[in-house]
N, C-alpha and C positions, 0 to 999 in steps of 0.2 A: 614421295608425296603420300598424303592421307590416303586412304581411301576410306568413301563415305559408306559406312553400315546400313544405317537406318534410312536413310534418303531410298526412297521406291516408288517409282508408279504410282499413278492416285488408282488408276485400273487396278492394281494386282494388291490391294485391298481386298479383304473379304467383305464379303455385303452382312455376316453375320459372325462374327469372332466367339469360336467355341468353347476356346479355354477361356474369355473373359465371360459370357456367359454361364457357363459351369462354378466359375468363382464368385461371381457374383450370386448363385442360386444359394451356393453353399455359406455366404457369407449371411443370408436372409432365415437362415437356418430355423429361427425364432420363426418366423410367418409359420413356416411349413411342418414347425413342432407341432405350434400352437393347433393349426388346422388339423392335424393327427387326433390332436389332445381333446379335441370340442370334437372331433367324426365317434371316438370312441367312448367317450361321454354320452353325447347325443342316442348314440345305437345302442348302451346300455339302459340308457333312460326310455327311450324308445319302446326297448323288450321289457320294462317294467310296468310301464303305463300303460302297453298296450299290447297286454298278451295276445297270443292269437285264440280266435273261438273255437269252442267245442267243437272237435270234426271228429267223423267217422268213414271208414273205409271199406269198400266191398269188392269184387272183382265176379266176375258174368265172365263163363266160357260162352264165344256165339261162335254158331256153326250156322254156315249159308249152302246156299246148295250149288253156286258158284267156286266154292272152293277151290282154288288149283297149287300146288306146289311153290309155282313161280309169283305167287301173285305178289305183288310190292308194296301192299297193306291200305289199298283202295276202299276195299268193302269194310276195312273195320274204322278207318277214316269217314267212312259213311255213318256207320253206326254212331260213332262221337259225335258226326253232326245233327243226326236224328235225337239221340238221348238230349241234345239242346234245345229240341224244339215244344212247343207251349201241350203239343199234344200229352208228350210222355212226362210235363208238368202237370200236368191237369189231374190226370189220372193218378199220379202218386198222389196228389191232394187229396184227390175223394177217397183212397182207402183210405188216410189219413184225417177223414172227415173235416178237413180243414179251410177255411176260407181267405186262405191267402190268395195273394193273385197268382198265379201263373207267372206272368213277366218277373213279378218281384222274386218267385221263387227260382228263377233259371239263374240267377248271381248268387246264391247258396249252393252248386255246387259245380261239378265242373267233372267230365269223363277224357280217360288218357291210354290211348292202345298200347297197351304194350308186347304185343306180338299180332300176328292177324287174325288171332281167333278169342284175344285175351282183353278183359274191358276192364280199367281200372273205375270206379266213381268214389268219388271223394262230396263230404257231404257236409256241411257247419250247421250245427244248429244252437237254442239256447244250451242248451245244457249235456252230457253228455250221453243222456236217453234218448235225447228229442232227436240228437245227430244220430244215432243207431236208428232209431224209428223211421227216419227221412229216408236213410240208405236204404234198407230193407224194404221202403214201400218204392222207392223209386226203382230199384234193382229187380221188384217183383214185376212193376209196370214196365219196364222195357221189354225183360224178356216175357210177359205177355207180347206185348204189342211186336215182339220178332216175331212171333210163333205164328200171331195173326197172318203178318203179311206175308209167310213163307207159305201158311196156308191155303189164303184166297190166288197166291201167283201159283201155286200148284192144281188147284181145284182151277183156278181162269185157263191153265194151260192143258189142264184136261179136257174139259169142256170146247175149247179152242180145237183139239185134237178128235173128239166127238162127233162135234159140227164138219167136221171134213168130212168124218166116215161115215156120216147119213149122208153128205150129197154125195158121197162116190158110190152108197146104197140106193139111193134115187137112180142117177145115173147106170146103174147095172140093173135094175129094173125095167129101166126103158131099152136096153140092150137088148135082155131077155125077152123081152115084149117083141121087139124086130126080127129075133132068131125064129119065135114061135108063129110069128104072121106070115115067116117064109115058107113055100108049097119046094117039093124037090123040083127042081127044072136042071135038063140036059146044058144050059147056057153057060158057056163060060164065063159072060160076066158076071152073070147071077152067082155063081160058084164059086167067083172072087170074091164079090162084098159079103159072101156068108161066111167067110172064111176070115177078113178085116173083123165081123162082128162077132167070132168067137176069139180071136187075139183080143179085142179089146175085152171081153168079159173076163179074161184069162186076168188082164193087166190090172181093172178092177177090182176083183179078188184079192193080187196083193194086196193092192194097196189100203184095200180097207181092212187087212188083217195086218197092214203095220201101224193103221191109225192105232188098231184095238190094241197091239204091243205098246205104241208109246205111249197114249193113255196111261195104261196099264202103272208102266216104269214111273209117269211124272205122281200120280195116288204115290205109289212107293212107296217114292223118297220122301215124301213128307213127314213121317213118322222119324228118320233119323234127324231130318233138321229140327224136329219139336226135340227129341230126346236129347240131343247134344245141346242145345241151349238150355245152361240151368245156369244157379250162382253156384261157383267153385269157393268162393271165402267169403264166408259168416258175416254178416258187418258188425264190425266191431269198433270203439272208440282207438284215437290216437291220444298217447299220452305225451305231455307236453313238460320237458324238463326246463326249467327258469334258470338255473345258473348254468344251463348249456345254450341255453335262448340268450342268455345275457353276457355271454361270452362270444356266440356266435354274430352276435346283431354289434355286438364291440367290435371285432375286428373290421368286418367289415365299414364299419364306419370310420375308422381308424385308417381303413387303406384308402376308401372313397376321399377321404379328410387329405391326408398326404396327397393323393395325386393333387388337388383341390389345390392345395396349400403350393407345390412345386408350379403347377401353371402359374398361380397368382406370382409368385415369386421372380416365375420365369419374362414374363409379360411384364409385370413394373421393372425387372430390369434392364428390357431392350427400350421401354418407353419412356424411363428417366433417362437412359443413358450417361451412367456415372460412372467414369470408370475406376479401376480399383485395381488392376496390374502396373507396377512399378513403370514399367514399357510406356503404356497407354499412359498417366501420368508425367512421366518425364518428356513427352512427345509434345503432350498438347501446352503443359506451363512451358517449355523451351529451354529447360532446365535438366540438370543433372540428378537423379539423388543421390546424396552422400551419406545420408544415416537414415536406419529406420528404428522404429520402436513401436514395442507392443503397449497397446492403450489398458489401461490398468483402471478398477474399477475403483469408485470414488469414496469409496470408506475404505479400501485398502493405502489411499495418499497417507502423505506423511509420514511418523515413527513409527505408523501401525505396516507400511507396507512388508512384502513378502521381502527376505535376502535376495531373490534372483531379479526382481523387478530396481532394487537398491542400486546392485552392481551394475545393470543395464543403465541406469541411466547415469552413471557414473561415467563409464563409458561413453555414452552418447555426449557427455559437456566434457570428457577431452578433445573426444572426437570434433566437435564445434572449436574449444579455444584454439586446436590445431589450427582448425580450417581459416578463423577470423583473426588470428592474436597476432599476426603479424602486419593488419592492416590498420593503418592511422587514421584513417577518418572514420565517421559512425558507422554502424549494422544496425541495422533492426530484426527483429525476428515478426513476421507476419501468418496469421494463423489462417486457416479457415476450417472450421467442423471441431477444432480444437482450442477453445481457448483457455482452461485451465489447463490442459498439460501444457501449451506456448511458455504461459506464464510460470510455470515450475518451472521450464527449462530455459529459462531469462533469469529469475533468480539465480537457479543452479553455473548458466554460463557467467553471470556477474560475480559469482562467488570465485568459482575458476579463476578470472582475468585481475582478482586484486592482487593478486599476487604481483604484479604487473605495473600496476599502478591504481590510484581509486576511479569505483568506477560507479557510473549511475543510472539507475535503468529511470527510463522515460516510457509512463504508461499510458498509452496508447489504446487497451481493451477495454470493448466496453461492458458494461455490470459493472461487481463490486471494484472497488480499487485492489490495487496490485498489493500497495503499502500493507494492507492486511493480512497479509502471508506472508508476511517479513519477521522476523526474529530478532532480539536482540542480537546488534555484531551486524546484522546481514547488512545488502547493498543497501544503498538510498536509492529511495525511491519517490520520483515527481512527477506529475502531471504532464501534460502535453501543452499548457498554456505556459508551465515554466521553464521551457528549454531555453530560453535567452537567459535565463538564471543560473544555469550552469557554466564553472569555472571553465575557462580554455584548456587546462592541463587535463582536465579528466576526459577520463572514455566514458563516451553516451553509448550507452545499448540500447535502443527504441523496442521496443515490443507494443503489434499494434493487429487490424486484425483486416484480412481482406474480401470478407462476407458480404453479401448482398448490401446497401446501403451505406457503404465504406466511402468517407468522403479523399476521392484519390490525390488529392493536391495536398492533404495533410500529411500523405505517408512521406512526403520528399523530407517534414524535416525529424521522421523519426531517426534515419537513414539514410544516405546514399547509395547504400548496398544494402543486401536484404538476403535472409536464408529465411525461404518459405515452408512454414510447420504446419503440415496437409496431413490429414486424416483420409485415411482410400475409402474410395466410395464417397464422400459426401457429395462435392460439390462435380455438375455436368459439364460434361464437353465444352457447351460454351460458354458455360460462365468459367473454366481453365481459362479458355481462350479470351474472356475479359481482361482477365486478371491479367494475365501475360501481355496485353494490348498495353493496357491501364500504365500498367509499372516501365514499360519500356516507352509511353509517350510524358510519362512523369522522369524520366533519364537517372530512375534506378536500378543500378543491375542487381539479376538475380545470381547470387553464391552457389547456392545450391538449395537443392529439396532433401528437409526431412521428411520422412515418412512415418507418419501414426496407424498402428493398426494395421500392419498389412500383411494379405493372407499367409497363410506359413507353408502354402504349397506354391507359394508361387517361385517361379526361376527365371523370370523375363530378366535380361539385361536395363536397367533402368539410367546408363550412361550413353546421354546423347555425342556422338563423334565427331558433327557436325553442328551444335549448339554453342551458346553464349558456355564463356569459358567460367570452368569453376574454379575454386580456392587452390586447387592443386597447379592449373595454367597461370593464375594468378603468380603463386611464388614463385613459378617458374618463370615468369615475364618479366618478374624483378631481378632473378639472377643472372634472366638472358642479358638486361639492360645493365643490369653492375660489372658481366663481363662480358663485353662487346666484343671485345677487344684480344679476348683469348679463344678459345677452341669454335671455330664455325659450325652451326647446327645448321638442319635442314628446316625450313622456315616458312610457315603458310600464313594467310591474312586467313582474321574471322572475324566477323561482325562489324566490329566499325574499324577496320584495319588493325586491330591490333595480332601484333606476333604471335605465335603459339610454336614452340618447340614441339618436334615430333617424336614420338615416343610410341612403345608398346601400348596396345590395348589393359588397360587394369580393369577389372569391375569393381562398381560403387560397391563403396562399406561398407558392412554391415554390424550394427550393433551385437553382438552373441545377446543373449540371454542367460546364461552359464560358464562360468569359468569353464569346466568341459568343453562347453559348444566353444568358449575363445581358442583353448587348445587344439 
């Protein structure tokens, strides 16, 4: 017996198909050019219209008197938040004798540590004096206003230290005062607390000669934290290259653009759901495909086309007469997303089959008529109103289209059989699955699927094992029925009971594009 390939689980479905996602992102290619092409556009236009303003640069070495080795750049994160505030705006203004506001002037520049002791400011102004001038007065008013407050917290903590050593000076006065009101007495207790009141003068003493030391130490240091804060770099202008701005601000727009362009791409393809792998089409129409071709641009039709595009589709209307030319009643060929190539490949397969006998394509598509792309010599070509007009002896070939709006009772009498010419990617899951409804309660079977355009990376097997039978089971059901009576085969029901000889797996055909690629 058979065994069924593609029959699986409705579980063991992926909730998001990767390779059909990936091919469809790549197939959108145009979206995610275009969005490249307008980001890097945009960002060069961007950097043209909108240089960046005049700025200037300075850099403040600050020294604190917390300093420690370890520290994890706390105090010069301080410092950047201080150099923000309206105080050390204000103060650059008035050197600057200037009457801007404060607020307004803190969004003209902007301070960045770059180590714990190193102060970057960066500064915009009109022009590229006025940015030098801002810097240098804002860089002066900082390090003024450090010096300040390392000064008063040194002078506060002196004085803080001072204030101790007079009350411990108070305090040992009144000591001294208790020692001296004492008379000598023989009394042991007396002799004890005179003895507690010179420990404690003793203890006094230090202590108020280590106020007067840290005093001392905190005066000090004040002088090196004044002297280590200066400005270490000049302020000077940045100079501003345009074709490195206009190349810099392209790229960037160019990759923002592309990502931009790939989501968008990526999102309308899970939200249309169209699919576009051989697989995924042959699954949802119920159909095999048996040829594919590459969709060729619409001034290249005709005598103008390329040699490789010619031989393809040469190929492709043998590969059809093969499939149809031994069947006696009507085809039609049924488009959807393609209706001029349909229509080439309804001439071209009616050209094929006179060989055969005369044959008549019945047009079915709608726009221009078919008859206008006919040639002297070529098939006849009629309407859909006059298919009772045609003789009995000839082959009809119907060509007709199964696009949104397609009235389904009409297609019975293009065809009773039908090879559906699908373009990948057009038309969604469920409208396949219309389609496929439609045609099997209208009691046309489907031949098989050509395939227009389809991607060139793709390798899904696109032959259902389990499907409506194609032209190849076909001849084969007519040789099983003309020899009944000779060799037994192994013999399974599919669809509406009909036979199907079991044979090796083949995969569907494929058109080459190149003699080479035939070979």
């Amino acid at each position: 017996m058979t065994t069924d390939r593609t029959s699986e689980p409705a579980a063991a479905a992926p909730l998001l198909d990767l390779q059909a996602l990936v091919v469809a992102v790549r197939r959108r290619r145009r979206l995610w050019y275009s969005m490249a092409l307008l980001g890097l556009l945009a960002g060069a236009a961007l950097a043209v219209l909108l240089p960046p303003p005049p700025t200037a640069v300075t850099k403040v070495l600050v020294t604190h008197q917390e300093d420690q080795p370890n520290d994890t750049g706390t105090l010069i994160r301080t410092d950047v938040e201080l150099l923000g505030t309206t105080r050390i705006a204000d103060k650059a203004l008035r050197s600057l004798k200037s009457a801007e506001d404060p607020e307004d002037f803190l969004r003209d520049y902007r301070g960045t540590g770059l180590t714990n002791n190193l102060l970057r400011i960066e500064v915009t102004g009109d022009s590229d004096a006025d940015a030098v001038a801002r810097a240098e007065a804002l860089a002066q008013a900082f390090v003024s206003d450090h010096v300040k407050r390392m000064r008063q917290a040194a002078q506060a903590e002196s004085q803080a230290l001072l204030d101790q050593r007079d009350r411990m000076r108070g305090e040992l006065d009144e000591v001294n005062k208790a020692i001296g009101d004492r008379t000598p007495e023989s009394d042991p207790k007396a002799s004890a607390s005179l003895e507690s009141l010179f420990a404690r003068r003793a203890e006094l003493n230090s202590r108020i000669a280590d106020f007067d030391e840290r005093s001392a130490e905190a005066r000090t240091g004040t002088p090196k934290v004044i002297a280590g804060t200066q400005i270490v770099d000049a302020p000077r202008a940045i100079r501003h290259s345009l074709p490195r701005a206009v190349v810099t601000d392209g790229v960037i727009g160019s990759v923002l653009g592309l990502f931009v362009g790939l989501a968008l791409a990526a999102v309308g393809t899970v939200v249309a759901d169209r699919p576009v792998l051989r697989r995924e089409i042959a699954a949802n129409l119920g159909a095999s495909v048996v040829a594919e071709l590459r969709r060729t641009r619409r001034r290249q039709g005709g005598r103008w086309q390329r040699p490789r595009t010619r031989r393809a589709r040469e190929r492709l209307t043998r590969t059809l007469a093969r499939t149809v030319g031994d069947l006696g009643e009507p085809v039609s060929l049924l488009e959807l997303g393609c209706a001029r190539t349909a229509g080439a490949i309804a001439l071209d397969l009616a050209g094929a089959l006179s060989d055969r006998g005369p044959v008549v394509v019945v047009d079915g598509l709608p726009g221009p008529e078919l008859s206008r792309r006919t040639g002297p010599g070529g098939p006849a070509v009629v309407g859909g109103e006059q298919v009772a007009a045609v003789a009995p002896g000839e082959r009809r070939l119907g060509v007709g289209s199964v696009a949104p709006g397609t009235a389904w009772t009409d297609l019975r009498y293009l065809g009773s059989r039908t090879v559906l010419v699908v373009r990948a990617g057009h038309g969604s899951t469920a409208w396949l699955h219309t389609v496929a409804r439609q045609l099997a309660d209208q009691r046309i079977t489907v031949i098989g699927v050509v395939l227009i355009d389809p991607d060139p990376r793709d390798r899904t097997d696109g032959t259902l094992w389990d499907g409506p039978h194609s032209a190849a089971r076909v001849r084969g059901e007519r040789r099983a029925r003309q020899n009944s009576g000779g060799t037994s085969h192994a013999v399974e029901t599919v669809g509406e009971g009909l036979p199907r000889t079991e044979r090796p797996s083949v995969p569907a055909a494929r058109v080459p594009d190149s003699d080479q690629e035939a070979r």
